[in-house]
NUFI-729438 format. One record per residue (C-alpha): x, y, z; residue in one letter. Coordinates in steps of 0.5 Angstrom, whole numbers, padded with zeros to 4 digits, always signed. Layout:
N
XYZa...
This chain:
438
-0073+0071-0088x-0081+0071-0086x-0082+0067-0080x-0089+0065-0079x-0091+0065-0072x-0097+0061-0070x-0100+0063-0063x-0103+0056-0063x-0097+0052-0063x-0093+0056-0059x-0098+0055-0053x-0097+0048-0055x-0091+0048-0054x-0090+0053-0048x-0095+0047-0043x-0091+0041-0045x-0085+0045-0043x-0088+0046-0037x-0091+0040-0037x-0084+0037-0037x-0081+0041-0032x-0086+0040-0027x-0085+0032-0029x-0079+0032-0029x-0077+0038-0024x-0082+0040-0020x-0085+0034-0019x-0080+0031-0015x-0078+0037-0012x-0086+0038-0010x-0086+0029-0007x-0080+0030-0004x-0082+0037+0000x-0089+0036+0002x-0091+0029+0001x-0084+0024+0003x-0084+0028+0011x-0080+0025+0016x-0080+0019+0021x-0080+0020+0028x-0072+0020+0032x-0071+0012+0032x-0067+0009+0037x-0061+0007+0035x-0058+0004+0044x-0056-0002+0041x-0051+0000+0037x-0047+0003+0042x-0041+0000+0044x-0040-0004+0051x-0034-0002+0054x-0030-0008+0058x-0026-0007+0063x-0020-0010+0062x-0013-0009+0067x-0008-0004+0065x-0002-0009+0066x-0006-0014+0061x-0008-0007+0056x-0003-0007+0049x-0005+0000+0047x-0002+0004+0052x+0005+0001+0049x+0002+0000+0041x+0003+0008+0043x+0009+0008+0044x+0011+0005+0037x+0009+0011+0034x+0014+0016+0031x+0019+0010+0028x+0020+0010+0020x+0026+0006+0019x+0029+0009+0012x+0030+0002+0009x+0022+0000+0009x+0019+0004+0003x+0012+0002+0002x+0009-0001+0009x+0002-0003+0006x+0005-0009+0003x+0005-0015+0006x+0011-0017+0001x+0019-0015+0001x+0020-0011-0003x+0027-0011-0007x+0030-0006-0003x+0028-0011+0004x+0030-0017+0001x+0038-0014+0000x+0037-0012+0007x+0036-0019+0010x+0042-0022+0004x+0046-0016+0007x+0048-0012+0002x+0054-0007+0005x+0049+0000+0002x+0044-0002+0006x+0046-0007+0011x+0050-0001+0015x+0043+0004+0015x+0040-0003+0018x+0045-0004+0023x+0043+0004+0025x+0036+0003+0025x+0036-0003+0029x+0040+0001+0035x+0035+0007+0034x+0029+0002+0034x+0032-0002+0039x+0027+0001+0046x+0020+0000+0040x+0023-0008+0038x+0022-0008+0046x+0016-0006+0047x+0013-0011+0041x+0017-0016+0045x+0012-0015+0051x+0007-0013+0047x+0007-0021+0044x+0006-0022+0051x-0002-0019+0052x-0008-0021+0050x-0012-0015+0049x-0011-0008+0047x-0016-0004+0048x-0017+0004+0046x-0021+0010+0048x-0028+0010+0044x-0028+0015+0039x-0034+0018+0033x-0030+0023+0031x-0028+0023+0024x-0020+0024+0025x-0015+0018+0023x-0009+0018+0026x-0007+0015+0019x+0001+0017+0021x-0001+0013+0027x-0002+0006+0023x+0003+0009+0019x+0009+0008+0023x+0006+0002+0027x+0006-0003+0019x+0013+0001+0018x+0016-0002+0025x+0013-0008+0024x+0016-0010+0017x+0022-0007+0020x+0022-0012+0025x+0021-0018+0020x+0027-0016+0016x+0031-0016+0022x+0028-0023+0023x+0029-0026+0016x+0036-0022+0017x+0037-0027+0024x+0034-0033+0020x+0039-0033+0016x+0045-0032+0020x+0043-0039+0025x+0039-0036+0030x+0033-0039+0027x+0028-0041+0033x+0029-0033+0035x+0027-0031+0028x+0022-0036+0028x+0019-0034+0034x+0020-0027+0033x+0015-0028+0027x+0009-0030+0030x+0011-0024+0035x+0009-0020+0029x+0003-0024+0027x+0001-0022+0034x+0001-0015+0034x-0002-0015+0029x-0009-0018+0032x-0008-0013+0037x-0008-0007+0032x-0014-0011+0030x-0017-0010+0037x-0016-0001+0037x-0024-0001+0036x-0023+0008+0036x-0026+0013+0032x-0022+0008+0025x-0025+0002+0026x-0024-0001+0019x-0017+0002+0019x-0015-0001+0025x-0017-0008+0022x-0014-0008+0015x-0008-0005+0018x-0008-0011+0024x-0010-0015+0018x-0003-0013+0014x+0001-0014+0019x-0001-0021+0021x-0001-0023+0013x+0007-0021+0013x+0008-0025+0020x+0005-0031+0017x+0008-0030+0010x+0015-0030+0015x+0013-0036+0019x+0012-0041+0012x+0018-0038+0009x+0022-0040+0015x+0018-0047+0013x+0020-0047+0007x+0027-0048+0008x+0026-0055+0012x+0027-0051+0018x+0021-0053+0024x+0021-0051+0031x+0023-0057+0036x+0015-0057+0038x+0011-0054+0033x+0004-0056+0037x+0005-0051+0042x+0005-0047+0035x-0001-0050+0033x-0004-0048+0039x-0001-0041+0040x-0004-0040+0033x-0011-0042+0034x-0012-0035+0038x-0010-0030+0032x-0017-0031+0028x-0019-0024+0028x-0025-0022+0034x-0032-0023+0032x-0033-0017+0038x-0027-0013+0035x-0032-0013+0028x-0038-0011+0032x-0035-0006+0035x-0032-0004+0028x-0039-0004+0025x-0042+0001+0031x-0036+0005+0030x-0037+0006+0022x-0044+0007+0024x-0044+0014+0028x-0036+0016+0024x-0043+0016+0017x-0048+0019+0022x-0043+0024+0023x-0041+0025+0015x-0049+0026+0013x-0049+0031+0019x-0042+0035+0016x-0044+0034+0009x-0046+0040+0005x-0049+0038-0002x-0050+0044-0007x-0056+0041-0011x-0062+0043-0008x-0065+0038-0010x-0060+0033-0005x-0062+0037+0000x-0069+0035-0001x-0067+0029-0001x-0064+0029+0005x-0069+0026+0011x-0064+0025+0017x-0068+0020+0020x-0070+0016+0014x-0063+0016+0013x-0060+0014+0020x-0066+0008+0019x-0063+0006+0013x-0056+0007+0015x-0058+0002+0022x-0061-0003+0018x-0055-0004+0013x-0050-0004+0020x-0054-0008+0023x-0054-0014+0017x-0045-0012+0018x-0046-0013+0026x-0050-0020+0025x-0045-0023+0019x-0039-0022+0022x-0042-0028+0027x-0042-0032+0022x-0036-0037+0021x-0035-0037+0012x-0036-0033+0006x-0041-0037+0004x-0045-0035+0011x-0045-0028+0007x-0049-0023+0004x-0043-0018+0000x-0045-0011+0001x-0046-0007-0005x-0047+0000-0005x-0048+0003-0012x-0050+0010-0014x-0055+0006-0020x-0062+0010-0019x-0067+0007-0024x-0068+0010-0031x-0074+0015-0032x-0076+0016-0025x-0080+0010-0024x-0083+0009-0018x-0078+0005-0015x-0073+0011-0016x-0077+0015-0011x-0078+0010-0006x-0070+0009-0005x-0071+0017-0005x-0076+0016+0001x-0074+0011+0004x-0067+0015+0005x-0064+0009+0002x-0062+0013-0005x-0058+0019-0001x-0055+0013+0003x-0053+0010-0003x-0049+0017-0006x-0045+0017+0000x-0043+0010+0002x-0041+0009-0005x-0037+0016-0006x-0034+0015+0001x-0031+0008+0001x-0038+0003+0001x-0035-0003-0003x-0029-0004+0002x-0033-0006+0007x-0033-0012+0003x-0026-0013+0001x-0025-0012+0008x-0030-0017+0011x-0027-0022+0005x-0020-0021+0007x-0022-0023+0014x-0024-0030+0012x-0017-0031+0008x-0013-0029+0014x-0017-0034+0018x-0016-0039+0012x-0009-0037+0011x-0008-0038+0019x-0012-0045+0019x-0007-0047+0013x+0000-0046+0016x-0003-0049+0023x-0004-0056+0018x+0002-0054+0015x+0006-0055+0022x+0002-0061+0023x+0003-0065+0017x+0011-0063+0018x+0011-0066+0025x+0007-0072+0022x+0014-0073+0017x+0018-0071+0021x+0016-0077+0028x+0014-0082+0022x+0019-0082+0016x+0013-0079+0011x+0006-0076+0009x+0000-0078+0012x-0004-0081+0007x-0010-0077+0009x-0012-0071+0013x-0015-0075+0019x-0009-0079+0020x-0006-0072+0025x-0012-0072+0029x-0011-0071+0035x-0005-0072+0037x-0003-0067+0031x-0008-0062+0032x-0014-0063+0035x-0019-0061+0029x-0018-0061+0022x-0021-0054+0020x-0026-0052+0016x-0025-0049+0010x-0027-0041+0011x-0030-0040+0005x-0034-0046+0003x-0036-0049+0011x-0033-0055+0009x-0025-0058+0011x-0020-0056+0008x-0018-0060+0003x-0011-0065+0002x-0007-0067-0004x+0000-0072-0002x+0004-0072-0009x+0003-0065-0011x+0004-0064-0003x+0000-0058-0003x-0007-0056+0003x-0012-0052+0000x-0019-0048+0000x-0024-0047-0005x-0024-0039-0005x-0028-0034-0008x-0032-0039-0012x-0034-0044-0007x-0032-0049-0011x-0027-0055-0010x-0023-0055-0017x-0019-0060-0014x-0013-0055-0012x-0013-0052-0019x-0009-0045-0018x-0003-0041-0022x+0001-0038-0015x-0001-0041-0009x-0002-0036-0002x+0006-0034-0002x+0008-0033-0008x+0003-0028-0010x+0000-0026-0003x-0005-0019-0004x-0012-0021-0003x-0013-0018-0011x-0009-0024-0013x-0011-0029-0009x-0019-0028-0010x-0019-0029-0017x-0015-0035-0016x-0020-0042-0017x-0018-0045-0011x-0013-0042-0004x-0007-0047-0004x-0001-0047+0000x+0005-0052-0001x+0007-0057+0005x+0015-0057+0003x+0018-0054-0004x
């Protein structure tokens, strides 16, 4: 077969393929070398963490430590703030799993007595670290203990003992505000852990509620509840933890493209970086959902190279966004939101405590919210999602939250906060609501 060659054309064709390559290839590589250079060193001092001296005697972690190295063998899956099967048959002693039950409790008898003095302290206050190491089997090991111990309070519950379950309860709520507080080198961690653990606490306490069963003065609870709203410091220095833990991933990270490296501004980066911590660290004062600008960080470029594809490239905005989506970006939002709903969870089961008493002292529910203050609870509370205050319906006798969608739906939902408790569930429903009595 004859081929006909035309030099015209094949010279044609020869510069749009270079035209194309230096479009498409060097174009970009040539802006992002000689043109796009990078800033001066910023200064970042504002984000280090101010260390508080705190008294050794007053300072859970040391203690929180001592927890470590505990798995009870009939706890199966620690990051769940529910019961599983197994646990449930534990608490209804079934002879398989009671004896190992009785076991475990003698072996962890010295760790439920550290938690006992833990519940005690306010603070907890670990060493300050920028290394990327999770002590991951430590946290392990502490929501293993803490099921554990709620087990066994479901177990004395259920065998009369019903003040000292009660109490040993909200001991677990407790510990987990402290494990909130271990602002190291895993901040978040720390806090979702924390957060796990004071969620399994208070499904505990309105289990307990749900029986009928109220403490003899459930004001003191009231109160005692009111100090376990997650830190607005500890959430500061988690952000300023996070910061330098994704300094030091840009640091380590070693691309293969060549073109990523070119990408890669250390400054323009850790400038990026800063203002998007930065805009965490000023949220988490703010007191509501609504208050909130949820941080998305999405790997989505604009087609075709258009201009505001190189000015995320040379405001070291693009890169930032490869990493923060390639490790963990959209947590931080879960784990913010998750935040404002054990906040509301917590607020719930304090106008849970009110309203029994209210039924209790006066033969029946009060006919609106404002009826318990003060002599019931000092404050009605806002509602952390929409800033407003929770909502009350006596007959169907539910409390409630507008949730995710910042609407009042006049407590419409298909579970309410215990039935289906894992946040997942939770934020898809159209209002947050918790049952006053079965």
């Amino acid at each position: 077969m004859k081929i006909n060659y035309d030099p015209k054309k094949a010279k044609k064709v020869i510069l749009y393929y270079f035209i194309a390559f230096f479009i498409f290839i060097g174009g970009p590589v040539v802006y992002l070398k000689f043109i796009i250079s990078d800033i001066p060193t910023i200064d970042d001092s504002d984000m280090k963490i101010v260390e508080k001296n705190i008294p050794e005697n007053e300072n859970a972690y040391p203690r929180i430590i001592q927890l470590v190295g505990t798995t009870p063998n009939n706890i199966k899956d620690p990051f769940s703030a529910e019961l599983s099967e197994a646990e449930k048959n534990i608490v209804n002693g079934i002879p398989k799993n009671k004896k190992q039950f009785d076991k475990d409790i003698i072996k962890f008898k010295k760790q439920l007595e550290v938690i006992d003095l833990i519940s005690k302290m306010k603070y907890s206050k670990g060493p300050q670290k920028k290394e990327l190491a999770a002590p991951m089997p430590n946290y392990l090991d502490i929501l293993y203990l803490s099921k554990f111990g709620l087990a066994l309070a479901r177990r004395d519950f259920s065998t009369g003992s019903e003040d000292e379950a009660f109490a040993e309860s909200l001991n677990m709520a407790h510990l987990g505000l402290l494990v909130e507080q271990l602002d190291g080198g895993t901040s978040i961690m720390s806090l979702m852990v924390g957060n796990t653990i004071k969620q399994a606490g208070l499904l505990t306490t309105n289990e307990f509620l749900d029986t009928g069963y109220l403490p003899d003065n459930p004001q003191n609870i009231i109160f005692e509840l009111s100090g376990l709203y997650e830190s607005d410091d500890a959430w500061i220095a988690a952000w300023k933890s996070e910061y330098f833990i994704y300094l030091d991933l840009f640091a380590s990270y070693k691309p293969g493209s060549s073109l990523f490296k070119l990408m890669i501004k250390p400054e323009r980066i850790k400038r990026a970086l800063h203002d998007m911590f930065n805009g965490r660290i000023k949220d988490s004062s703010k007191k509501t959902v609504s208050e909130i600008k949820p941080f998305e960080a999405t790997f989505s470029p604009t087609k075709d190279f258009s201009p505001e594809y190189f000015r995320q490239l040379s405001q070291g905005e693009l890169a930032t966004n490869i990493l923060m989506t390639t490790f963990s970006g959209s947590n931080f939002t879960r784990a913010q939101e998750k935040k404002y709903y054990i906040d509301c969870f917590t607020d719930l089961t304090r106008l849970r405590l009110a309203i029994l008493q209210y039924q209790r002292d006066n033969g029946d529910l009060p006919e609106s919210l404002i009826e318990l203050t003060p002599k019931y609870i000092e404050v009605i509370p806002i509602d952390r999602f929409d800033g407003k205050s929770l909502r009350y319906d006596k007959e169907r006798k539910i409390i409630y939250s507008a949730g995710m969608n910042l609407k009042d739906d006049r407590g419409s939902f298909k579970n309410t906060i215990t039935e289906k408790p894992h946040w997942n569930e939770i934020r898809k429903e159209k209002d947050i609501a918790l049952r006053i009595a079965k």
